[in-house]
VOGU-3710 file (C-alpha; in Angstrom, 3 decimals, decimal comma):
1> xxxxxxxxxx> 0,000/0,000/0,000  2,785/2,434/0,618  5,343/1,814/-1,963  2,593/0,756/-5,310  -1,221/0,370/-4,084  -1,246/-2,080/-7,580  1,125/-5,114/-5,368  -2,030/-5,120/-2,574  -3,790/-7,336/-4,964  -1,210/-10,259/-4,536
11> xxxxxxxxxx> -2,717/-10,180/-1,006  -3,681/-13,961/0,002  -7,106/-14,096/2,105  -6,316/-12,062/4,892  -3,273/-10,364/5,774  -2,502/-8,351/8,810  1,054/-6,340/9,753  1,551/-4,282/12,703  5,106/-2,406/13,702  6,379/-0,395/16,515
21> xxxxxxxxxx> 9,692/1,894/15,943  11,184/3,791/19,074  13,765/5,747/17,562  16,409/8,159/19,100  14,321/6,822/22,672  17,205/8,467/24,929  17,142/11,548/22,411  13,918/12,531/21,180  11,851/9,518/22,360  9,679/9,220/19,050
31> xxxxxxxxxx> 7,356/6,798/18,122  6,446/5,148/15,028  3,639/2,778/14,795  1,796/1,190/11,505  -1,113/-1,209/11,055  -2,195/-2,496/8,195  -5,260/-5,130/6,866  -5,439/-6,653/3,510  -8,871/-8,292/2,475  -9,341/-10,751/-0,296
41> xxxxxxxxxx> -13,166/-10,210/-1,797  -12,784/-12,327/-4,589  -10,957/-13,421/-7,074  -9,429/-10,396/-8,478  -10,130/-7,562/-5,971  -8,181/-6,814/-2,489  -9,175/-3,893/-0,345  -6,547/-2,605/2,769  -6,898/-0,404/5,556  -3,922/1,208/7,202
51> xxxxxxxxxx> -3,162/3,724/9,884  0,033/5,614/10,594  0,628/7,248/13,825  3,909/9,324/14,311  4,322/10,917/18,412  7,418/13,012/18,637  7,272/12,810/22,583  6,893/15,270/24,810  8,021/18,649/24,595  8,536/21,578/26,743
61> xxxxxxxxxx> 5,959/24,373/25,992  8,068/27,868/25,856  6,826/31,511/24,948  8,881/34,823/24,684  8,243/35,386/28,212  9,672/31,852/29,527  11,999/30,604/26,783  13,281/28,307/29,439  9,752/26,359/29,656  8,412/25,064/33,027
71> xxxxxxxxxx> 4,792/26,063/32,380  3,977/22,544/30,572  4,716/19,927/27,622  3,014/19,329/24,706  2,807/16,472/22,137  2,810/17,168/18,082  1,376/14,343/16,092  1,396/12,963/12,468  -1,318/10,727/11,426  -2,324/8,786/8,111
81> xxxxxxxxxx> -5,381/7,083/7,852  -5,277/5,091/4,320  -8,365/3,150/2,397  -7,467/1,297/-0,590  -9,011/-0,855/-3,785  -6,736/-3,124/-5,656  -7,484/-5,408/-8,267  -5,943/-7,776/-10,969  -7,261/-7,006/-14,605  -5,290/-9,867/-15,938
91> xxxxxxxxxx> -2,451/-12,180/-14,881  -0,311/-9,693/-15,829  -1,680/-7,048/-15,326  -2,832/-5,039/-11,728  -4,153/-1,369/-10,462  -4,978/0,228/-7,545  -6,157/3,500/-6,035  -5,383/4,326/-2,242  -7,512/7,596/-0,296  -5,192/8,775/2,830
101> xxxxxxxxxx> -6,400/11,264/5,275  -3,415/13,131/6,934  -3,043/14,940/9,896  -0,543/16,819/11,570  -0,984/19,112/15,065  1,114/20,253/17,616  -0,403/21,668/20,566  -2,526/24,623/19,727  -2,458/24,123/15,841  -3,588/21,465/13,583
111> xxxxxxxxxx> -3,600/20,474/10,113  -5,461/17,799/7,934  -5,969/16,755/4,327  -6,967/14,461/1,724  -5,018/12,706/-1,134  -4,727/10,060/-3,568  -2,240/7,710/-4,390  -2,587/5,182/-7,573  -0,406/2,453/-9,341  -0,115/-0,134/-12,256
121> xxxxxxxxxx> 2,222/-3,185/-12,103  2,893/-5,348/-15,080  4,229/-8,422/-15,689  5,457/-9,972/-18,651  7,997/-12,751/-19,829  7,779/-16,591/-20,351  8,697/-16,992/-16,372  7,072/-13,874/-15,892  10,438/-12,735/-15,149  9,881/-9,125/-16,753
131> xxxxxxxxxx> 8,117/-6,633/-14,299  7,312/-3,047/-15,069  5,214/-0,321/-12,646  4,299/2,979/-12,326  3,372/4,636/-8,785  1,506/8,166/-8,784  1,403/8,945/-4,422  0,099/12,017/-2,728  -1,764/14,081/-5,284  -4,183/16,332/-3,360
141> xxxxxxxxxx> -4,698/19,933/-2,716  -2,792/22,402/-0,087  -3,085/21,748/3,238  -2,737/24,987/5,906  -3,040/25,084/9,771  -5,551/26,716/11,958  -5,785/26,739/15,330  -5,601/28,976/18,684  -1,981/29,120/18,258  -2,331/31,662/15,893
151> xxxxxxxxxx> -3,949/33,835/17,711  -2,028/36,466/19,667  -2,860/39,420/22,333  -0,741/42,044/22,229  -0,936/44,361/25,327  -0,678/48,277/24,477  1,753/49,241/27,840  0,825/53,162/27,601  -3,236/52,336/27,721  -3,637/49,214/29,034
161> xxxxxxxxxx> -5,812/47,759/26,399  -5,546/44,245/24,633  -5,318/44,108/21,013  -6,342/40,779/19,459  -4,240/39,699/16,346  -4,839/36,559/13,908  -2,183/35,612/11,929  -2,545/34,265/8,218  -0,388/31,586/7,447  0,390/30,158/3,975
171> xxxxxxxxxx> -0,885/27,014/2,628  1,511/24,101/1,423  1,360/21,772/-1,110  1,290/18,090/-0,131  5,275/15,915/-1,249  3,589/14,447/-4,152  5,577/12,106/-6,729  5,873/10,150/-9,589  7,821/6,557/-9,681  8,481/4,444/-12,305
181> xxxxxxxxxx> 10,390/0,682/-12,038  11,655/-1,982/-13,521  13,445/-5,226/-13,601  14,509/-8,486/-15,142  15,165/-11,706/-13,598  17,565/-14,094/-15,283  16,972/-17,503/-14,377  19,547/-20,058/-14,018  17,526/-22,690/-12,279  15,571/-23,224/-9,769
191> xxxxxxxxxx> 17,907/-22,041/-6,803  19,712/-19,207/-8,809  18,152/-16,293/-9,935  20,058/-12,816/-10,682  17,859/-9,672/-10,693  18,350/-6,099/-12,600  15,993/-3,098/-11,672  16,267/0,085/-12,016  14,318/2,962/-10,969  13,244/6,626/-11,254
201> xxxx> 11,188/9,275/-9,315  10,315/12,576/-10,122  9,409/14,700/-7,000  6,402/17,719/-7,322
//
């Protein structure tokens, strides 16, 4: 589902994955977790569910005021929530289309988004040792974050009063790209096998 949405209809039956990563624990303590279902439905179609949750750990709140913190932590998260159809055409030939809803907030701020990923895998050869595929991930529109946090009172210190000020932040376009592979397997026999691929990717 992540790398081609067109390989989830190889799925057998059912398949289910789950993964933990603690990485830079003594560091930055952050937390990488993935689940994923895949879900024969017949004989050519697969559908797959899959959820992404990235927590950075905790970190100390600071404003201009305190810079040194002390007044709290917060918590920024990343989240993916991913839906996907996949579905052999032939026996050499598979598609697939994948919706993701993305998130990303930090403690007073929060963004979220929608986008599409797609792919086509081919394969080809008397062993069906010829493989071609094309991956199309993250096409969607900009994304931009709202929240409290942009929100700021400004004291005037010769009257006293509070002036309320909402900033305007700019949107940003989701990482999409294009990838395109290939390989060929030459087959010795049955325990030897030597593989050539090659690929490219073209970043938005």
């Amino acid at each position: 589902m992540f790398v081609n949405v067109a390989g989830l209809s190889y799925a057998d039956k059912t398949e289910i994955m789950f993964s933990n990563t603690n990485w830079l624990s003594k560091l930055a303590d952050i937390q990488l977790n993935n689940f994923g279902l895949a879900q024969r439905v017949g004989e050519t179609s697969v559908i797959g569910i899959s959820f992404m949750s990235m927590n950075f750990g905790e970190i100390p709140i600071t404003t201009t005021e305190l810079p040194e913190g002390g007044i709290g932590t917060f918590a920024p998260r990343f989240n993916n929530i991913n839906l996907a159809y996949s579905r052999q055409f032939s026996s050499s030939i598979s598609g697939g289309i994948n919706v993701k809803m993305i998130t990303q907030s930090i403690s007073n701020a929060k963004a979220s988004g929608v986008a599409f990923d797609a792919g086509v895998r081919y394969i080809t050869g008397e062993n069906e040792n010829i493989k071609f595929a094309i991956s199309l991930k993250n096409v969607g529109g900009p994304m931009a974050f709202s929240g409290d946090g942009l929100n700021l009172d400004i004291i005037n210190s010769s009257t006293g009063n509070t002036i309320a000020m909402a900033q305007r932040v700019s949107d940003f376009e989701l990482p999409s790209l294009l990838s395109i592979g290939a390989s060929y397997d030459f087959l010795f026999n049955e325990n030897n096998t030597l593989t050539v691929a090659a690929a490219f990717t073209s970043n938005s």
